[in-house]
C-alpha positions in Angstrom: 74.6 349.0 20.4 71.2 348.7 22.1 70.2 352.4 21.0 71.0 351.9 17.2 68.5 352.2 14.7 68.2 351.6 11.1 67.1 353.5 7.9 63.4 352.4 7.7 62.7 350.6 4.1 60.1 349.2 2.7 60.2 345.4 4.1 62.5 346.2 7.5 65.7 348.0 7.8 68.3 348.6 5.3 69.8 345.3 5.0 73.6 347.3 3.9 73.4 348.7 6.8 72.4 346.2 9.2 75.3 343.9 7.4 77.9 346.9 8.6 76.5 347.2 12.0 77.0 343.4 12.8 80.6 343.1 11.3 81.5 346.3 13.5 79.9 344.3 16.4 81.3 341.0 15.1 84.9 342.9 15.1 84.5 344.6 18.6 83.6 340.9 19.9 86.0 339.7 18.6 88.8 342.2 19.8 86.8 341.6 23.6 87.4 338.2 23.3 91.3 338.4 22.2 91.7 340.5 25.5 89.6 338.6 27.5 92.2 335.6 26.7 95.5 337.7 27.2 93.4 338.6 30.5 93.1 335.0 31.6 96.6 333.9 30.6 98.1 336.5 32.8 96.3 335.5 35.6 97.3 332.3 35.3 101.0 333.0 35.0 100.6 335.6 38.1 99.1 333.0 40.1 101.7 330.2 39.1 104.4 333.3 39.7 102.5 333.8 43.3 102.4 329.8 44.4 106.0 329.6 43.6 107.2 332.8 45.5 104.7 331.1 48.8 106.3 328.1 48.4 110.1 329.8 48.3 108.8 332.2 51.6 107.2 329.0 53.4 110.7 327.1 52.9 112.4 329.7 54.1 110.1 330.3 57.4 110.9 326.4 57.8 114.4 326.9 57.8 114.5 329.7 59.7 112.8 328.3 62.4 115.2 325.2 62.8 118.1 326.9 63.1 116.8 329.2 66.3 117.9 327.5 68.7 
């Protein structure tokens, strides 16, 4: 992205192509975004997944150690 260059035209670059270049960018920023989302909902649900197993271990240490006598 940083190392593309335009068609040189009289007043600037080619405006048809500088219109394509941003709606590829605009679509690949798009699709990073999307991810970056399904990213952050699965860390949520492995944390939630994660809290509820260390609560089910902790209870289980607790009962555990009340019953040795």
């Amino acid at each position: 992205m940083r190392s593309r260059t335009f068609t040189p035209r009289r007043r600037g670059a080619d405006p048809v192509e500088v219109a394509e270049f941003l709606d590829r960018v605009a679509t690949d920023l798009a699709a990073a975004y999307a991810a970056l989302a399904r990213s952050r909902e699965e860390v949520t649900r492995i944390k939630a997944a994660l809290r509820e197993w260390q609560s089910r271990q902790a209870s289980a240490a607790r009962d555990l150690a009340r019953r040795r006598p």
